[in-house]
Short mmCIF file of the C-alpha atoms (twelve columns), coordinates in Angstrom:
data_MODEL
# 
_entry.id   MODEL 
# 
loop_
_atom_site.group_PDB 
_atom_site.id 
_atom_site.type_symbol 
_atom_site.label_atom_id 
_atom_site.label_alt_id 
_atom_site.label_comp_id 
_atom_site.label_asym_id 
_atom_site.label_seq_id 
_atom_site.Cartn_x 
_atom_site.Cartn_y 
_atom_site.Cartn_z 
_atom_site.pdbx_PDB_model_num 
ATOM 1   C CA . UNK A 1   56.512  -60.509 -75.631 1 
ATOM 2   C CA . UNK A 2   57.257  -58.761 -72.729 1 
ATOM 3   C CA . UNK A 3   58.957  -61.495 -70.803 1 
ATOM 4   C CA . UNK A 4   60.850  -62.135 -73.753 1 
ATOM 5   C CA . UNK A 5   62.106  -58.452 -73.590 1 
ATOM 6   C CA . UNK A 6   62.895  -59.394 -69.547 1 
ATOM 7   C CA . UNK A 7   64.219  -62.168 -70.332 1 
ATOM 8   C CA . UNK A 8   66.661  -60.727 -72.737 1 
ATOM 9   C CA . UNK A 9   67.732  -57.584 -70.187 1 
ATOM 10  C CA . UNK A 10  68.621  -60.034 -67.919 1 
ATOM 11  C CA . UNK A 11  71.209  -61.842 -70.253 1 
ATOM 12  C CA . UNK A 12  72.390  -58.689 -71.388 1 
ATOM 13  C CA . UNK A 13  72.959  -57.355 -68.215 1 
ATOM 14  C CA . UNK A 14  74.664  -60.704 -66.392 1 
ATOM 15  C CA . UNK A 15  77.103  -60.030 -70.031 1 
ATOM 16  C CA . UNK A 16  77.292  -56.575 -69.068 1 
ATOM 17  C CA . UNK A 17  78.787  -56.985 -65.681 1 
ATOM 18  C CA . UNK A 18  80.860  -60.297 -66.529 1 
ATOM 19  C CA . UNK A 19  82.372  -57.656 -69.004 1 
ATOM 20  C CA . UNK A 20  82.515  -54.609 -66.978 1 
ATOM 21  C CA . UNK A 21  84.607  -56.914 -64.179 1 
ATOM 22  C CA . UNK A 22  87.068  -57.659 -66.708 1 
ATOM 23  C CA . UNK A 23  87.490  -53.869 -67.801 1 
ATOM 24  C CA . UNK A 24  87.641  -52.520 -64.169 1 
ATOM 25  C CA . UNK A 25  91.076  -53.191 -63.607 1 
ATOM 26  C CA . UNK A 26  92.260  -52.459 -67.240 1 
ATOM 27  C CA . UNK A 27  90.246  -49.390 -67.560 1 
ATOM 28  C CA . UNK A 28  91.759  -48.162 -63.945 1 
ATOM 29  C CA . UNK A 29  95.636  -49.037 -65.257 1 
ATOM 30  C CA . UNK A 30  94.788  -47.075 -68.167 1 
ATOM 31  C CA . UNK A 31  93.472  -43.829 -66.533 1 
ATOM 32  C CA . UNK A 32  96.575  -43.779 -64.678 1 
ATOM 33  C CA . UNK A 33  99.453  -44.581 -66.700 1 
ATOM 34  C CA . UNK A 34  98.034  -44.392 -70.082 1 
ATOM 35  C CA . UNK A 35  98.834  -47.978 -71.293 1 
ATOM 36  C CA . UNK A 36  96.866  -50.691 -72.936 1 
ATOM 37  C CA . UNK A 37  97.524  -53.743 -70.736 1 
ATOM 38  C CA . UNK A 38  96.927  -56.581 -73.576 1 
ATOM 39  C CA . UNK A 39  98.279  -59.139 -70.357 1 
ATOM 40  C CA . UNK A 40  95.251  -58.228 -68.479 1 
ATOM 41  C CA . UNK A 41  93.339  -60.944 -70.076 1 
ATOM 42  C CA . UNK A 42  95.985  -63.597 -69.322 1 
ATOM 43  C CA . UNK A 43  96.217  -62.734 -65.898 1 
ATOM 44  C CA . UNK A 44  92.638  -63.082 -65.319 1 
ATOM 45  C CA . UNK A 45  92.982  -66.358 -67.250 1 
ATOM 46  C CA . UNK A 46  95.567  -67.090 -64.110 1 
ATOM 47  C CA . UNK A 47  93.038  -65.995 -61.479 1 
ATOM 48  C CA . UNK A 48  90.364  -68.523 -63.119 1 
ATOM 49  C CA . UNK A 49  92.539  -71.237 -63.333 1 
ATOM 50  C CA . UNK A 50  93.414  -70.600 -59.282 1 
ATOM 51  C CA . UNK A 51  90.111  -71.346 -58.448 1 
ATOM 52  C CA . UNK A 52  90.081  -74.152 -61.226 1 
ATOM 53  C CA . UNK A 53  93.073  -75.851 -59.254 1 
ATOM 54  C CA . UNK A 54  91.628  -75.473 -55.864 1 
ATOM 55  C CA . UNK A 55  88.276  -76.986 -56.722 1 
ATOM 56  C CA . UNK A 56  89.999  -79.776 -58.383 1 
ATOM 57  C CA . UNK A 57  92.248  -80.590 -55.282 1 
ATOM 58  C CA . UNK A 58  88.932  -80.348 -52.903 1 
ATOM 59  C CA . UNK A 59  86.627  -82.716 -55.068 1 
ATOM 60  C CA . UNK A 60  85.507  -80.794 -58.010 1 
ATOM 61  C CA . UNK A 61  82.912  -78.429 -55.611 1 
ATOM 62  C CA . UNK A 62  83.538  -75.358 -53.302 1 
ATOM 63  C CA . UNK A 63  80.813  -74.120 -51.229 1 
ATOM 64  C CA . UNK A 64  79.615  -70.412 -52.225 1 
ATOM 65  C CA . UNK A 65  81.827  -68.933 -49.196 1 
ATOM 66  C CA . UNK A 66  84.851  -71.307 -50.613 1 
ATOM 67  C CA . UNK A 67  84.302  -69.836 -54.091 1 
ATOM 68  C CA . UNK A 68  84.337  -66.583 -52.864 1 
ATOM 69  C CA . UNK A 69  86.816  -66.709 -50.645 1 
ATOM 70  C CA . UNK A 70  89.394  -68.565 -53.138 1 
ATOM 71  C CA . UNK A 71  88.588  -65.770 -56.156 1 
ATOM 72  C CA . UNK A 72  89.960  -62.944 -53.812 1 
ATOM 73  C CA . UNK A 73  93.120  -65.259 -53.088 1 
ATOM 74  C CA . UNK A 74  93.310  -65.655 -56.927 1 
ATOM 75  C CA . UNK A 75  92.738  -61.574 -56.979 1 
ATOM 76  C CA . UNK A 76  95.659  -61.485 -54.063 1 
ATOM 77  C CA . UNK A 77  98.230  -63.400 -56.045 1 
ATOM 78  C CA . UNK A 78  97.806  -62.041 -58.924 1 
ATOM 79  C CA . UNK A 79  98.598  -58.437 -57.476 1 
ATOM 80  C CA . UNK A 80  101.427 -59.778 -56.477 1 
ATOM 81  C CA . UNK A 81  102.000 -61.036 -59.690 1 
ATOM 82  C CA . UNK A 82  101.158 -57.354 -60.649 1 
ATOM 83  C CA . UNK A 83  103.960 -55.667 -58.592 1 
ATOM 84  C CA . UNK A 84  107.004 -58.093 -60.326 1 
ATOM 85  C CA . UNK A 85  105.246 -57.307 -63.657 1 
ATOM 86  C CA . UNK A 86  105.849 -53.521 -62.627 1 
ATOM 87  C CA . UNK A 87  109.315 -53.971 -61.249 1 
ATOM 88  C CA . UNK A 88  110.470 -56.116 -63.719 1 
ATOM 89  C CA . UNK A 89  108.524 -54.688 -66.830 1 
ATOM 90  C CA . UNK A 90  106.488 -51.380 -66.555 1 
ATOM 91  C CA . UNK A 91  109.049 -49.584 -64.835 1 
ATOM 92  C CA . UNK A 92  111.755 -49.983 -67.640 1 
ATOM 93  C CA . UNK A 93  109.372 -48.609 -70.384 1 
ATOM 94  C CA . UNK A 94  108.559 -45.689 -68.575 1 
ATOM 95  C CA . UNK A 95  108.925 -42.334 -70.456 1 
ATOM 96  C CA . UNK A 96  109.167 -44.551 -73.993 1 
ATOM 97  C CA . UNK A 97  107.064 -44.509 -77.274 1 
ATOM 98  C CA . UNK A 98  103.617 -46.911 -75.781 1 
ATOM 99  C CA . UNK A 99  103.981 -48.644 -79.069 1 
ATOM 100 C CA . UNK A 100 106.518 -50.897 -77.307 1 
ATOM 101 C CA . UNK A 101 104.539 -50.968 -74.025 1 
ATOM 102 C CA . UNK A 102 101.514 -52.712 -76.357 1 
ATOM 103 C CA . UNK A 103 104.572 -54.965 -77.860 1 
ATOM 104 C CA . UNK A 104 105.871 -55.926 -74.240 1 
ATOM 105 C CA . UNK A 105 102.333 -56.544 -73.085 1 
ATOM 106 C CA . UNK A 106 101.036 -58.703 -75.535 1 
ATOM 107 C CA . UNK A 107 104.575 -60.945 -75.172 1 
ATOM 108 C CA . UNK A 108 103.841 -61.089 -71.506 1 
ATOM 109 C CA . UNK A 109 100.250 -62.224 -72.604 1 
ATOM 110 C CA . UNK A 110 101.740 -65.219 -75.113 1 
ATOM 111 C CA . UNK A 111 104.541 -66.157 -71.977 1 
ATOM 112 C CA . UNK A 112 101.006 -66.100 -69.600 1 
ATOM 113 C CA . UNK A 113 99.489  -68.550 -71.772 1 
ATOM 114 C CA . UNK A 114 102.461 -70.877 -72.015 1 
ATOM 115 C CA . UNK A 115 102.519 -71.600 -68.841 1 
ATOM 116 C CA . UNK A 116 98.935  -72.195 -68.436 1 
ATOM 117 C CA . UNK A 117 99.351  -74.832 -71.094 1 
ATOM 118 C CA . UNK A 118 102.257 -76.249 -69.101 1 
ATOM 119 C CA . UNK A 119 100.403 -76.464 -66.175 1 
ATOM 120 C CA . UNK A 120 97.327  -77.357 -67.018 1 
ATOM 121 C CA . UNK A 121 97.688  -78.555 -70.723 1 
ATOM 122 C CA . UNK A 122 95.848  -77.132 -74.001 1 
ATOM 123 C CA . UNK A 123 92.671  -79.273 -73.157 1 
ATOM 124 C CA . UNK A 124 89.148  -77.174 -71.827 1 
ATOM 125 C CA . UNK A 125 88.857  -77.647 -68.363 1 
ATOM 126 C CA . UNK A 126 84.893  -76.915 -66.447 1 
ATOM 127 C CA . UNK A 127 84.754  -75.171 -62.688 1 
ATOM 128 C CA . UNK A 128 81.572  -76.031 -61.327 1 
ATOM 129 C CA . UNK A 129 79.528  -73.046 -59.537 1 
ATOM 130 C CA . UNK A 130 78.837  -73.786 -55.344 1 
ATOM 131 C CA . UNK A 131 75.486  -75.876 -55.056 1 
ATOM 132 C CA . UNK A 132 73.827  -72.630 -53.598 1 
ATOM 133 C CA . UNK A 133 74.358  -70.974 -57.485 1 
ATOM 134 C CA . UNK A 134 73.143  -73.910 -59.738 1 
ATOM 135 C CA . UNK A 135 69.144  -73.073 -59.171 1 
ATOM 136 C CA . UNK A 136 67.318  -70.152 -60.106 1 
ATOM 137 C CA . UNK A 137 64.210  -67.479 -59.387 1 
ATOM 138 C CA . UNK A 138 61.070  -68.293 -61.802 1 
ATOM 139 C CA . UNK A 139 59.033  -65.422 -62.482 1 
ATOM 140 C CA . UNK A 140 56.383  -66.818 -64.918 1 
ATOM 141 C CA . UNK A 141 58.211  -68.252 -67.872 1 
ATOM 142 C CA . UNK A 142 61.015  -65.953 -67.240 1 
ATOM 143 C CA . UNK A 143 64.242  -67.925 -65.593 1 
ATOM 144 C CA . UNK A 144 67.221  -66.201 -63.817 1 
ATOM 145 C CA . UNK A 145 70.089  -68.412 -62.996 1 
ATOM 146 C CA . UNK A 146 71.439  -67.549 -59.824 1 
ATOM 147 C CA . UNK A 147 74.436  -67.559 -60.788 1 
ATOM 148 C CA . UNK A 148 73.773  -64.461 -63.164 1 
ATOM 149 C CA . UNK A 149 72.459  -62.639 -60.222 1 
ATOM 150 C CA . UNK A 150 75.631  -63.525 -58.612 1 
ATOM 151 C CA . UNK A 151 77.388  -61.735 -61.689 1 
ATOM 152 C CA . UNK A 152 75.308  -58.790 -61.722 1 
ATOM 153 C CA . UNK A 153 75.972  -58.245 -58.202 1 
ATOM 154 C CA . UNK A 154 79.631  -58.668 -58.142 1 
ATOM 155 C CA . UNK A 155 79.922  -56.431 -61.213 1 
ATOM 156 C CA . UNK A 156 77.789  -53.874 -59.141 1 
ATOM 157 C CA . UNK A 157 79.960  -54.627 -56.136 1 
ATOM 158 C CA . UNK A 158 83.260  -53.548 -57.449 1 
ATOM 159 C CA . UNK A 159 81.864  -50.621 -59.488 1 
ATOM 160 C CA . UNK A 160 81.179  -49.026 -55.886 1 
ATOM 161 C CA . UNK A 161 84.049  -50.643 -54.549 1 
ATOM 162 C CA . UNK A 162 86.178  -48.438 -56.577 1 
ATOM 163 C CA . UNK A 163 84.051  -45.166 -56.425 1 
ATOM 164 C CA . UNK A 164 84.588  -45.251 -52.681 1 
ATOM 165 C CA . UNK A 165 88.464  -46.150 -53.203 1 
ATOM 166 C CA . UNK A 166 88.820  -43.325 -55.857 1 
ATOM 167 C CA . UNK A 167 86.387  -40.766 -54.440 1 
ATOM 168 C CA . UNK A 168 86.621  -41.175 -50.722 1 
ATOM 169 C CA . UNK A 169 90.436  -42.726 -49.694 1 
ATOM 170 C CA . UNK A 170 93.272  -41.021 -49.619 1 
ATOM 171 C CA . UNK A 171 95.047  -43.301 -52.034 1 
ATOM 172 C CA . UNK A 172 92.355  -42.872 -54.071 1 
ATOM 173 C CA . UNK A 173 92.554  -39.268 -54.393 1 
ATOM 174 C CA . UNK A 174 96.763  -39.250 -54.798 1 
ATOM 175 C CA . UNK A 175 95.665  -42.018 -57.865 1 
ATOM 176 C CA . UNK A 176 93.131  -39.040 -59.152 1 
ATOM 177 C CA . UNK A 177 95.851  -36.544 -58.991 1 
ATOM 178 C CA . UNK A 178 98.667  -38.333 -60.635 1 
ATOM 179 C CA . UNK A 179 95.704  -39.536 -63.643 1 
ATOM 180 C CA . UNK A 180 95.512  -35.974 -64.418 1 
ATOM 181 C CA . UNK A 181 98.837  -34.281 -63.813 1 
ATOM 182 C CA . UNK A 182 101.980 -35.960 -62.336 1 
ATOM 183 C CA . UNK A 183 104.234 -33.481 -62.653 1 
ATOM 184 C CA . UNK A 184 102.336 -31.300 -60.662 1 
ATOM 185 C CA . UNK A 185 101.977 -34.053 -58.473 1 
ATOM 186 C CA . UNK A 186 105.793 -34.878 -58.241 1 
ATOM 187 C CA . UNK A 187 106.201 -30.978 -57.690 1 
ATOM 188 C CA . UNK A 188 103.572 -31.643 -54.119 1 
ATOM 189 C CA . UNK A 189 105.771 -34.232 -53.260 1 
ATOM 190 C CA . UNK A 190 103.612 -36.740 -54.070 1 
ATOM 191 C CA . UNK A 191 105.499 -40.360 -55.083 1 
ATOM 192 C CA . UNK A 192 104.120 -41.155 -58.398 1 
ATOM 193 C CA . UNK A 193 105.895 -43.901 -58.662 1 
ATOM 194 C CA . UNK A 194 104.812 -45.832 -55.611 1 
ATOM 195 C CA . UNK A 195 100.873 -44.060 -57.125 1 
ATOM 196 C CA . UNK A 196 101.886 -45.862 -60.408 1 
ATOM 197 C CA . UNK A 197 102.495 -49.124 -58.551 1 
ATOM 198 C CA . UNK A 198 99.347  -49.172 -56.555 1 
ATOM 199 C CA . UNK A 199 97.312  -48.623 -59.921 1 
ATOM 200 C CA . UNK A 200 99.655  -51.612 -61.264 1 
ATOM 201 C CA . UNK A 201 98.564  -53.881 -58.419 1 
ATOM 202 C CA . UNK A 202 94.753  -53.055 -58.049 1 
ATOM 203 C CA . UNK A 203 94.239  -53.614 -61.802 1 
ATOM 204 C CA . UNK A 204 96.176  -56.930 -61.805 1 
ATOM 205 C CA . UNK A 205 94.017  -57.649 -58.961 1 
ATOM 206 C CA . UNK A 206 91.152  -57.348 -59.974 1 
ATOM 207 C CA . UNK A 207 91.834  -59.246 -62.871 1 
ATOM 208 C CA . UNK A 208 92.633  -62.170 -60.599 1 
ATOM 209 C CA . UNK A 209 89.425  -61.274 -58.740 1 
ATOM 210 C CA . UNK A 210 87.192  -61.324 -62.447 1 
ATOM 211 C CA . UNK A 211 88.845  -64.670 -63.013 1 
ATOM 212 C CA . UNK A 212 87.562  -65.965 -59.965 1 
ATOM 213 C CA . UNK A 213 84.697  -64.614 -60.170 1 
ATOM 214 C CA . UNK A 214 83.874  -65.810 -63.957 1 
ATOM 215 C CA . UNK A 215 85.388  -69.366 -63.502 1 
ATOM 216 C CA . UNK A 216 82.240  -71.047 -63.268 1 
ATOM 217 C CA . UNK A 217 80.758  -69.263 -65.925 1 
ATOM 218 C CA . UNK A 218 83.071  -70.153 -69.111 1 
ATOM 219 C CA . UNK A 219 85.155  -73.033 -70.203 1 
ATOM 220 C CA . UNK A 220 88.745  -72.458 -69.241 1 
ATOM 221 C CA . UNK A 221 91.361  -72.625 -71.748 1 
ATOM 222 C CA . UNK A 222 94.767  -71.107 -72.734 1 
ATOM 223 C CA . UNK A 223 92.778  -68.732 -75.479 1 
ATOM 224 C CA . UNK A 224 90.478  -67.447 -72.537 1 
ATOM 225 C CA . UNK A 225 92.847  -64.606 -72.197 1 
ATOM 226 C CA . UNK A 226 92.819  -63.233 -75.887 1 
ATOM 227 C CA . UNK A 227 88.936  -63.884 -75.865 1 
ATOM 228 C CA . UNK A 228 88.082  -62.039 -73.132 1 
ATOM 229 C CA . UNK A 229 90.101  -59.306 -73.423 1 
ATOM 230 C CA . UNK A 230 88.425  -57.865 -77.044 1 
ATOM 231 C CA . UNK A 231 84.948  -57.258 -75.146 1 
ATOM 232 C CA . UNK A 232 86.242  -55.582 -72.537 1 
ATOM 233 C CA . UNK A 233 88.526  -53.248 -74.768 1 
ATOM 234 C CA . UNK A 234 85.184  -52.719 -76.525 1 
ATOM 235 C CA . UNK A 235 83.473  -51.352 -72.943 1 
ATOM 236 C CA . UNK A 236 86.574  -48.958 -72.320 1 
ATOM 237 C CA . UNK A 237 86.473  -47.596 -75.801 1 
ATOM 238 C CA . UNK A 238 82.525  -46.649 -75.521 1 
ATOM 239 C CA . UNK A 239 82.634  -45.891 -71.664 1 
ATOM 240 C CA . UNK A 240 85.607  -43.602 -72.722 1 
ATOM 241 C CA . UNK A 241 89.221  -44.489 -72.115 1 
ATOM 242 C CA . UNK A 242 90.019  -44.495 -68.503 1 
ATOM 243 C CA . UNK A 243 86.747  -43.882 -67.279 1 
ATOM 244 C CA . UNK A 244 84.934  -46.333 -64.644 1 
ATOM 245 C CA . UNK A 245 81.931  -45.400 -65.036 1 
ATOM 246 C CA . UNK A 246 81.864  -44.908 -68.459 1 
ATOM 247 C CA . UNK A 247 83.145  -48.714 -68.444 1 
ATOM 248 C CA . UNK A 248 80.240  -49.524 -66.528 1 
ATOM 249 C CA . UNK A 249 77.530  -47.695 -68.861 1 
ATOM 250 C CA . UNK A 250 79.129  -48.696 -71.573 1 
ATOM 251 C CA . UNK A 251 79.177  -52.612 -70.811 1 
ATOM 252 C CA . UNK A 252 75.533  -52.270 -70.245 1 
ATOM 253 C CA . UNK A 253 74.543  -49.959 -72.899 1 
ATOM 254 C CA . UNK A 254 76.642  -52.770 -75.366 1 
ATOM 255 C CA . UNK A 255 75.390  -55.308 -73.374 1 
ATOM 256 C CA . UNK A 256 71.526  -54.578 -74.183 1 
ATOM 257 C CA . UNK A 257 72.453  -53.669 -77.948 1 
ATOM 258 C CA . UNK A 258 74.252  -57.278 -78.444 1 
ATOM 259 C CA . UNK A 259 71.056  -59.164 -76.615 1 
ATOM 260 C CA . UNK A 260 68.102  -57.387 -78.146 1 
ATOM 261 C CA . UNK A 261 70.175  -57.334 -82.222 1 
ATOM 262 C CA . UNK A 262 70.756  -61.272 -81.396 1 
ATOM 263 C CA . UNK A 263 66.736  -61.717 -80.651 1 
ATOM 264 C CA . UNK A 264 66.222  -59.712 -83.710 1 
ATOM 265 C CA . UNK A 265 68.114  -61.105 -86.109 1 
ATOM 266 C CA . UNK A 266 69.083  -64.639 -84.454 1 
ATOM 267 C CA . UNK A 267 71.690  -65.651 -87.490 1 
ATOM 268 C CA . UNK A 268 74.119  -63.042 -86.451 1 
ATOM 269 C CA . UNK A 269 74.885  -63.632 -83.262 1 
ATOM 270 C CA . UNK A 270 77.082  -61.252 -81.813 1 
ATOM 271 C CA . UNK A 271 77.532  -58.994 -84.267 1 
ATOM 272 C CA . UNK A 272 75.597  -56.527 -82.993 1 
ATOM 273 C CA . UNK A 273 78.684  -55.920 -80.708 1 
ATOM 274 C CA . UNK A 274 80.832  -54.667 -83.153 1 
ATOM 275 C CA . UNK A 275 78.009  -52.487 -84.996 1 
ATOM 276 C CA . UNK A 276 77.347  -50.492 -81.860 1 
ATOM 277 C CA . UNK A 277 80.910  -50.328 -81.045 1 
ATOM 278 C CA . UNK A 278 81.789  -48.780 -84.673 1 
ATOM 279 C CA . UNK A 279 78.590  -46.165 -84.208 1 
ATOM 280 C CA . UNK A 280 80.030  -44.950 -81.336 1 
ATOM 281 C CA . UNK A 281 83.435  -44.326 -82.980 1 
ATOM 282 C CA . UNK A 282 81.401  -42.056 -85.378 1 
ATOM 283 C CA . UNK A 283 78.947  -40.336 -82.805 1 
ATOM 284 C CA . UNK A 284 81.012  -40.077 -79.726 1 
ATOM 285 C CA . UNK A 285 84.653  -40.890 -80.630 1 
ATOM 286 C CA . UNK A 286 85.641  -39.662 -76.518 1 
ATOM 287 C CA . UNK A 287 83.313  -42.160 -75.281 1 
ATOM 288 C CA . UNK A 288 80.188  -41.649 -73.067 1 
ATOM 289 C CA . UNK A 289 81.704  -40.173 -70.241 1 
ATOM 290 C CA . UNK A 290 85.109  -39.127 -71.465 1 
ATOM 291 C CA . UNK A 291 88.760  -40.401 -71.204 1 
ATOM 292 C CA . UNK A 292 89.339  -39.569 -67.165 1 
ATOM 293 C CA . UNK A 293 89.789  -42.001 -64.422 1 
ATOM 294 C CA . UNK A 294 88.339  -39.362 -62.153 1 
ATOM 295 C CA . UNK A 295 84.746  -39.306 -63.599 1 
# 
């Protein structure tokens, strides 16, 4: 029984951290400029689909520095990708209703996934993990993937990667200010737009990064975007909109809730998701933490 229960906290925790890198970025654009990304998801489709190509051109296999090293190129171009998204998009809905923010979003999301299916066709494509990630750590009858403790650490490694940038950088502390009052900002000469475009290119960033990251974990197809997207919503809402840590408690806390309902009751699998999400709505509407990028 109790490597069962190990067994289970392990899966719920490699979910939690595939999750929370997928909300980083998206919970960081929305602590700053107060949107809903729904294109977050396709770009991080894009950033998986980078490391797909490259894999395929080299042979099918990257080593583990390859892999890693190609997921931050996929994270690098899709910042860029970020910045004419904010030039040629964000910036013209700025001051209007957010309704048509979602709208514009969620079109950039269905233009996202037409070209993926242009480029690489409608079909599921695999992206296999380096050799060094295929075994695993046996601790009795317990079995942990390395590849999962790959996850877990990543998802650990950008959680502090962005408490240092937020809490400790200079950037990082204009980003705070803006998140809680640009005009005052503005008035301490303080260039919220250029703050609003580095938010802008870190989260599309680190959506490219996630993708990378994640491509050897999931098939890859044009719906990977819309998929992945609803889970990590789910981790912002609990967490607390805007709030990285609460993103990060909140993907665990879910995380452990989804595992331990589907060992429970093994014909609803995944349902459990959207039970603790609606409790939370009733107990704690604000979210663990609360609704601040700065916490």
């Amino acid at each position: 029984m109790v490597f069962d229960i190990l067994a289970v906290v392990v899966n719920a925790l490699t979910w939690a951290m595939a999750t929370f890198l997928v909300a980083a970025g998206l919970t960081l654009m929305f602590g700053v400029l107060h949107i809903l990304n729904f294109a977050h998801g396709g770009f991080l489709m894009l950033g998986a689909y980078v490391v797909f190509a490259v894999a395929r051109s080299l042979g099918g296999e990257l080593s583990f520095a390859g892999y890693l090293a190609f997921s931050v190129v996929a994270g690098l171009g899709v910042a860029v990708l970020g910045l004419v998204v904010d030039i040629v998009v964000f910036r013209r809905l700025r001051g209007v209703d957010n309704a048509y923010v979602l709208i514009a979003t969620y079109a950039l999301l269905l233009l996202v996934e037409g070209v993926v299916k242009h480029i690489w066709g409608a079909g599921s494509h695999l992206v296999s993990p380096p050799e060094v990630l295929i075994g695993a750590f046996f601790f009795g009858p317990i079995v942990i993937p390395y590849y999962s403790v790959f996850v877990i650490a990543a998802g650990v490694a950008v959680l502090f990667a962005l408490e240092w940038f937020l809490h400790h950088s200079s950037p990082g502390k204009l980003v705070q200010a803006v998140a809680i009052d640009p005009w005052m900002a503005t008035l301490l000469s303080v260039n919220v737009e250029r703050i609003y475009s580095i938010t802008i290119v870190i989260g599309f960033g680190l959506a490219g990064l996630a993708g990378g990251i994640l491509a050897a974990n999931q098939g890859l197809n044009p719906q990977l975007g819309g998929i992945s997207i609803i889970q990590a919503f789910g981790a912002i809402i609990v967490g607390g909109m805007g709030s990285v840590r609460g993103a990060f408690l909140a993907a665990i806390l879910l995380g452990l809730v989804d595992s331990f309902g589907t060992m429970l009751v093994p014909d609803f699998p995944g349902i459990f998701f959207y039970v603790a999400l609606a409790a939370m709505l009733l107990v704690r509407p604000k979210g663990l933490i609360g609704a601040e990028v700065t916490r």
